[in-house]
ROSE-4610 file (N, C-alpha, C; in Angstrom, 1 decimal, always signed):
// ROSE-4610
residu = [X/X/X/X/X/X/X/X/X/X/X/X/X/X/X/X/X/X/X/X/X/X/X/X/X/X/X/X/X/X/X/X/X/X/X/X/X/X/X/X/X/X/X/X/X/X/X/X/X/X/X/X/X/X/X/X/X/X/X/X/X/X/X/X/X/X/X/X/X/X/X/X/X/X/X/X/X/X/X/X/X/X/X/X/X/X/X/X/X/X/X/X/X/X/X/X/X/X/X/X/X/X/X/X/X/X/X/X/X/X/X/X/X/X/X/X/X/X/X/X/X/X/X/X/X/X/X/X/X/X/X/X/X/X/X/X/X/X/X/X/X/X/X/X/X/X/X/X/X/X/X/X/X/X/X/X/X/X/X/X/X/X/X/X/X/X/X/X/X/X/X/X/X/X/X/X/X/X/X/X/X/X/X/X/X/X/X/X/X/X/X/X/X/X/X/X/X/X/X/X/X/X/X/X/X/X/X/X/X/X/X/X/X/X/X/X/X/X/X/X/X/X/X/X/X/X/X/X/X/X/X/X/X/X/X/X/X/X/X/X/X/X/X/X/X/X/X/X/X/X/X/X/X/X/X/X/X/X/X/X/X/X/X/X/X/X/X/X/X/X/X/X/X/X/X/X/X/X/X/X/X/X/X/X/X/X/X/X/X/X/X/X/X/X/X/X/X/X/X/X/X/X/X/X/X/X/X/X/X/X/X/X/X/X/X/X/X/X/X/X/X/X/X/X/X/X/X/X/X/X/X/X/X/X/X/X/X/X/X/X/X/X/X/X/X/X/X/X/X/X/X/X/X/X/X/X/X/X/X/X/X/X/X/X/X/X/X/X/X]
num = [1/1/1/2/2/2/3/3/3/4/4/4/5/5/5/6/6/6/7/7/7/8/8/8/9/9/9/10/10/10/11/11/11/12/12/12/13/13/13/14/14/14/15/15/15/16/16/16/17/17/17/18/18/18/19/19/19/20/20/20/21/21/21/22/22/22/23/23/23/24/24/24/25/25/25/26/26/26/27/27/27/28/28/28/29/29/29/30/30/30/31/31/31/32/32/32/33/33/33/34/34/34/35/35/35/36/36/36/37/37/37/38/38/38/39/39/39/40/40/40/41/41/41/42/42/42/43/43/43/44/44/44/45/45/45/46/46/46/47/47/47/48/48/48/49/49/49/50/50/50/51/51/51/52/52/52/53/53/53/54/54/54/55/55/55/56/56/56/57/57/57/58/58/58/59/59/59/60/60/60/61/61/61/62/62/62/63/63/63/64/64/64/65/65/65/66/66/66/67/67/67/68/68/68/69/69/69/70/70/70/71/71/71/72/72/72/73/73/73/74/74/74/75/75/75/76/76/76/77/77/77/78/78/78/79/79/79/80/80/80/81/81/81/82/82/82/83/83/83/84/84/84/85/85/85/86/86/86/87/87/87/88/88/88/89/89/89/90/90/90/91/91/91/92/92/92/93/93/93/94/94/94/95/95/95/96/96/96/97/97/97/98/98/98/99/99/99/100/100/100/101/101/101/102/102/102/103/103/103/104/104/104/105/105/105/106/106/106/107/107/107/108/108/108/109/109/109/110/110/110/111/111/111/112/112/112/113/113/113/114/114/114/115/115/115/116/116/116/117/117/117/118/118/118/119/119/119/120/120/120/121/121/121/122/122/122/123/123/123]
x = [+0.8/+0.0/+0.9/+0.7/+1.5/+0.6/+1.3/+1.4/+1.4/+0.4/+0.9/+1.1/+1.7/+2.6/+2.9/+1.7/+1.6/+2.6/+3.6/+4.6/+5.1/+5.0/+4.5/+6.1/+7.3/+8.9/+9.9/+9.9/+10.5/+12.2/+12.8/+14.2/+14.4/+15.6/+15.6/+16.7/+17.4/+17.9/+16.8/+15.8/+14.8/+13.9/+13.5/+12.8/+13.4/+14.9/+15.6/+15.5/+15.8/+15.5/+13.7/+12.8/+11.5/+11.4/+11.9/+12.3/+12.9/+13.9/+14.4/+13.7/+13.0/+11.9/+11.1/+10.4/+9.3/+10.1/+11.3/+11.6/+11.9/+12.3/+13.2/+11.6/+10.8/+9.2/+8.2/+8.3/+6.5/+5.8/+6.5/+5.5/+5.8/+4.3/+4.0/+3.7/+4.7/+4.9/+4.7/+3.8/+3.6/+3.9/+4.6/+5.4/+4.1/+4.2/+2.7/+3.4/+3.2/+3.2/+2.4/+2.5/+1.6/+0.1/-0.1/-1.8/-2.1/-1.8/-2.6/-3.0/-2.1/-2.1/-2.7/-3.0/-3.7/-4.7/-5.7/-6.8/-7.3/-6.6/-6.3/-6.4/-5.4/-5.1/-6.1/-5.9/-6.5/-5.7/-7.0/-7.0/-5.4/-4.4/-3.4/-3.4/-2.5/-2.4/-2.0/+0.0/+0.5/+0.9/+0.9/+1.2/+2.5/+3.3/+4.8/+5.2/+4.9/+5.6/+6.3/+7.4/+8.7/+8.4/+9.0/+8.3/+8.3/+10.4/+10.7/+10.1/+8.9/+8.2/+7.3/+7.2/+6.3/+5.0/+4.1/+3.0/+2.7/+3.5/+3.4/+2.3/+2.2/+0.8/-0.6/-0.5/-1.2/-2.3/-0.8/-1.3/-1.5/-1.0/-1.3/-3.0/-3.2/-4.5/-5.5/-4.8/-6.2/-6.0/-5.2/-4.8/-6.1/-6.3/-7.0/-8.2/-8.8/-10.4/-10.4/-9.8/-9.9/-10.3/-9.3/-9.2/-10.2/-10.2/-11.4/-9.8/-10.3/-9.5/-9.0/-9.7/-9.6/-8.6/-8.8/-8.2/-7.2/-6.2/-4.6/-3.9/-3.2/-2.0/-0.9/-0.7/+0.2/+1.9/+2.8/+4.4/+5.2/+5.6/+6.6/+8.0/+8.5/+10.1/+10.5/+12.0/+11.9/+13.6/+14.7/+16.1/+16.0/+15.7/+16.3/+15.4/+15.1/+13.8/+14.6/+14.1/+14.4/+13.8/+14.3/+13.4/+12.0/+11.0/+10.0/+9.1/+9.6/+8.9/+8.6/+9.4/+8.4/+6.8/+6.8/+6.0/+5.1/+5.4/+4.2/+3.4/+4.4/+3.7/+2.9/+3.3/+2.3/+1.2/+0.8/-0.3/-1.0/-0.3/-0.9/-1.5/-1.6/-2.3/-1.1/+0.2/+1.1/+1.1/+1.0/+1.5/+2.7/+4.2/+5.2/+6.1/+6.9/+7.9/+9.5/+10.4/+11.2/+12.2/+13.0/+14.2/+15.5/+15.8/+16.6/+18.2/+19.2/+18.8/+18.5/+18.0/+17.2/+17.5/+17.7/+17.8/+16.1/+16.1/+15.4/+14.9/+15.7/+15.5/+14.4/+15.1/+14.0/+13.0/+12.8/+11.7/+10.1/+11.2/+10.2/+9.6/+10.3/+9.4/+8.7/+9.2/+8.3/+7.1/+6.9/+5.4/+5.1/+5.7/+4.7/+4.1/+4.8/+4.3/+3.2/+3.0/+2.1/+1.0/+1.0/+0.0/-0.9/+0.1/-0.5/-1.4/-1.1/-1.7/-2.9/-3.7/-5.2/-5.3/-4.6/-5.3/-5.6/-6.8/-7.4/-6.5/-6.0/-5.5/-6.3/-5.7/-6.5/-6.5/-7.4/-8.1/-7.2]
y = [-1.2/+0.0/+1.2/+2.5/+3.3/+4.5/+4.9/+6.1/+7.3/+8.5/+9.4/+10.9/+11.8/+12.4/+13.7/+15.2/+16.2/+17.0/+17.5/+18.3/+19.8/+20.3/+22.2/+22.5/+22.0/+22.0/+23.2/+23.8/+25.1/+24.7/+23.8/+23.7/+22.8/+23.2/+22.1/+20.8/+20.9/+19.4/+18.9/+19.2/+18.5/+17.7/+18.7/+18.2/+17.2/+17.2/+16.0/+14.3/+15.1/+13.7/+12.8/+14.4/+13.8/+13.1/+13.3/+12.6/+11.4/+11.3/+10.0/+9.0/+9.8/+8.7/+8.1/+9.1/+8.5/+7.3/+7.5/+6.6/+4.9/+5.4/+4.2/+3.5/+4.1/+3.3/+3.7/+3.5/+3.5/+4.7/+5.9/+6.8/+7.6/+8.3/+8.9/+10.5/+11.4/+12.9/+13.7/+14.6/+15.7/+16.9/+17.9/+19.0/+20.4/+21.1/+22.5/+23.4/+24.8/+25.7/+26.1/+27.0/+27.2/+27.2/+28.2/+28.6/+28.7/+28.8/+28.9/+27.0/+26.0/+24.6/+23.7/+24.5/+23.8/+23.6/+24.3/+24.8/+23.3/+22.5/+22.0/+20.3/+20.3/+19.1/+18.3/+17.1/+15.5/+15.5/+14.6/+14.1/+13.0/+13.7/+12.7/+11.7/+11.0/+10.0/+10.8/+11.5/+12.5/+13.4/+14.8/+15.7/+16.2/+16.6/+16.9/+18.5/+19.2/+20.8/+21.4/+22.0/+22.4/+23.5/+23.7/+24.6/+26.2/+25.6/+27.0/+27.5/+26.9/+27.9/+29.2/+29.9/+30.9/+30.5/+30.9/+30.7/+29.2/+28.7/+27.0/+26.6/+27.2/+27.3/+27.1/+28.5/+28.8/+27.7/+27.1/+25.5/+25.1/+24.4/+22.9/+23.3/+24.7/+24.8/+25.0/+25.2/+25.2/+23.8/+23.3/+21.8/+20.8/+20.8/+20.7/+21.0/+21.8/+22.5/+22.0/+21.8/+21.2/+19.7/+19.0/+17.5/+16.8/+17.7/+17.0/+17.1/+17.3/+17.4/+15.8/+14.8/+13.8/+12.8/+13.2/+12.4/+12.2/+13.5/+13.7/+13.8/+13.0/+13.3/+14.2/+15.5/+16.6/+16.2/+16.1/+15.8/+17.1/+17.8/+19.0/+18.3/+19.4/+19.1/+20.6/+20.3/+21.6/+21.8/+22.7/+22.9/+22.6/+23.3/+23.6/+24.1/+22.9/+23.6/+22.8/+24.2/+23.7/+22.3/+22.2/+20.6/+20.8/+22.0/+21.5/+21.6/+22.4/+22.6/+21.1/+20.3/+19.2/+18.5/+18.8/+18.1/+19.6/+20.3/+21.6/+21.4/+21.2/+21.2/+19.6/+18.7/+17.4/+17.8/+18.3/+19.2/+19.7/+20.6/+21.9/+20.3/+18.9/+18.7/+18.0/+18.1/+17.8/+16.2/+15.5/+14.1/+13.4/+13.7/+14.1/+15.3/+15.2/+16.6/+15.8/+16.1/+15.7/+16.1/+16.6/+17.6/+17.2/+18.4/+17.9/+18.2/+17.6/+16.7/+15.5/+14.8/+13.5/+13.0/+11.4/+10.9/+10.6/+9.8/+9.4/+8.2/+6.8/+6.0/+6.5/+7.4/+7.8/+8.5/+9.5/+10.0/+9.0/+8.2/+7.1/+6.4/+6.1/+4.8/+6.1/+7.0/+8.0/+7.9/+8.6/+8.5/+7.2/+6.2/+4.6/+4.4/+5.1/+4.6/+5.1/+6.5/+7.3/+7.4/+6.4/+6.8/+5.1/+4.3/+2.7/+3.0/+4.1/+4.5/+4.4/+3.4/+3.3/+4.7/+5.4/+5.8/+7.4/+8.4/+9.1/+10.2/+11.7/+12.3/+13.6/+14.5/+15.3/+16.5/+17.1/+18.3/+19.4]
z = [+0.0/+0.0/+0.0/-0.8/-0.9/-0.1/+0.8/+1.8/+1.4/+1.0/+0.5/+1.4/+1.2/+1.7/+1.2/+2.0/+1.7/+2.3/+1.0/+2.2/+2.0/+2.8/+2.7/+3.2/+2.8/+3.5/+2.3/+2.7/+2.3/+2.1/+3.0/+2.7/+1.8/+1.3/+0.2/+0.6/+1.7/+2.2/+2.7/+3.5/+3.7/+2.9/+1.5/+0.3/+0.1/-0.2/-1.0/-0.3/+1.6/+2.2/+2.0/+1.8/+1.9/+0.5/-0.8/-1.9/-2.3/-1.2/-1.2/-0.1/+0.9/+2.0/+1.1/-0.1/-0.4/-2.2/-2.3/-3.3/-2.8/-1.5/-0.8/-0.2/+0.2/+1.3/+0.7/-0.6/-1.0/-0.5/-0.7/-0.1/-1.5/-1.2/-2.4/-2.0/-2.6/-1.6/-2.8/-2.3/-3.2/-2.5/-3.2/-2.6/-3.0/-2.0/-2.3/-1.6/-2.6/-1.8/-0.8/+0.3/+1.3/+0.7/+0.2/+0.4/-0.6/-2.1/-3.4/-3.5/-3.2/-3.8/-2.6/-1.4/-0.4/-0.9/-1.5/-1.8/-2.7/-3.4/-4.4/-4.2/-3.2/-2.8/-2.5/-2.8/-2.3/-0.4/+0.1/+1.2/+1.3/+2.0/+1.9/+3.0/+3.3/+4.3/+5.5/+5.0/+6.3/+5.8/+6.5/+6.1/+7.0/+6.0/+7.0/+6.6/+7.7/+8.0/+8.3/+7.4/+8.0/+8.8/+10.1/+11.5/+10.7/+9.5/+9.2/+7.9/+7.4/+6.6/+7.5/+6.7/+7.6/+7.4/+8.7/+9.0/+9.1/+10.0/+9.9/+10.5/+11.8/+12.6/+11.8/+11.1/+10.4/+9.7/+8.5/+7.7/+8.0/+9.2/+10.1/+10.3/+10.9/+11.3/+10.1/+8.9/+7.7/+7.5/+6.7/+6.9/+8.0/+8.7/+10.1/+9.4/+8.8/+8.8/+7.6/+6.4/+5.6/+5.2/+5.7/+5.8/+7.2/+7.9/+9.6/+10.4/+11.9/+12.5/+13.0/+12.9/+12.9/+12.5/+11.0/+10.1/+10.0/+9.5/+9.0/+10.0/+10.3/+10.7/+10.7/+11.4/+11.0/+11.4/+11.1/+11.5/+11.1/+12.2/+11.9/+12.1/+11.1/+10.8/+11.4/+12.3/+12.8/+12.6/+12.6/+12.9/+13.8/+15.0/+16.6/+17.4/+18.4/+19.6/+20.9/+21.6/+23.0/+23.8/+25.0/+25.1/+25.4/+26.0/+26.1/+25.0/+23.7/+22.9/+22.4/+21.6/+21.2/+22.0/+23.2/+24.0/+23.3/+23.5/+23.3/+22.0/+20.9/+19.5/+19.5/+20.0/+20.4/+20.7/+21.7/+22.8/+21.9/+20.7/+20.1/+18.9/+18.7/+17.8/+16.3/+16.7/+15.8/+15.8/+15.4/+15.8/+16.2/+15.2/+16.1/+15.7/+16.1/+15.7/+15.6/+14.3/+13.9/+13.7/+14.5/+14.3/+13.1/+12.8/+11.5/+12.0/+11.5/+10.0/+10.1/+9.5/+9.6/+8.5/+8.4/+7.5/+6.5/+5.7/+4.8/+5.6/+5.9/+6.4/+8.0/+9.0/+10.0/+9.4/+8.8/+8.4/+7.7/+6.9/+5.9/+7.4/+8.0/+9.4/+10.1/+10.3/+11.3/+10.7/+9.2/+8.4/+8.1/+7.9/+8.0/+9.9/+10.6/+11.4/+11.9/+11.8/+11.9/+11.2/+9.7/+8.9/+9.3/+9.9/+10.7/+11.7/+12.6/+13.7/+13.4/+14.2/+14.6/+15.3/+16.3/+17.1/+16.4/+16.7/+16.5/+17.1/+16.0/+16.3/+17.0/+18.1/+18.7/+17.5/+18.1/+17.2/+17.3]
């Protein structure tokens, strides 16, 4: 089953790992600009957010009103947060938070694992 894979990631070492996660695990990633190609998009599996595009908040939270708050699974990709922030952006509704740099190989099992998850994401 192929996993697909909405990604709003502004850096481009990022893009290339999220390029090679989805060559190497069956995941199927389509790259969007913020707000003209949201509008647009199919219902994906996971959606992954670089913290460092602007108005990250923002997405995640149309992203959210779009798709059900239920459904998608949001995963931020972040440079550099202090320790309590990951627990915060969990809280705030992220599913997880992925600090970079990251390979291809952890990123691919983060989104298989997250897109396996039975359980219901908070609003």
């Amino acid at each position: 089953m192929t996993t697909t894979v909405l990604a709003v990631v502004a850096d481009p070492q990022a893009r290339r790992v999220l390029a090679e996660a989805g060559a190497h695990a069956n995941l199927t990633v389509q790259f969007v600009t913020p707000w003209p190609d949201l509008a647009n998009t199919a219902r994906p599996d996971v959606v992954v957010i670089d913290l460092a595009v602007r108005e990250a908040d923002a997405i995640a939270g149309a992203l959210r009103i779009q798709f059900g708050p239920l459904d998608v699974p949001v995963v931020a990709l972040a440079g550099f947060l202090s320790p309590p922030d990951p627990e915060r952006l969990v809280a705030a509704g992220y599913a997880t938070v992925l600090v970079q740099p990251i390979t291809a190989d952890r990123l691919a099992e983060a989104i298989r694992t997250i897109a396996a998850s039975p359980e219901p994401r908070p609003p």
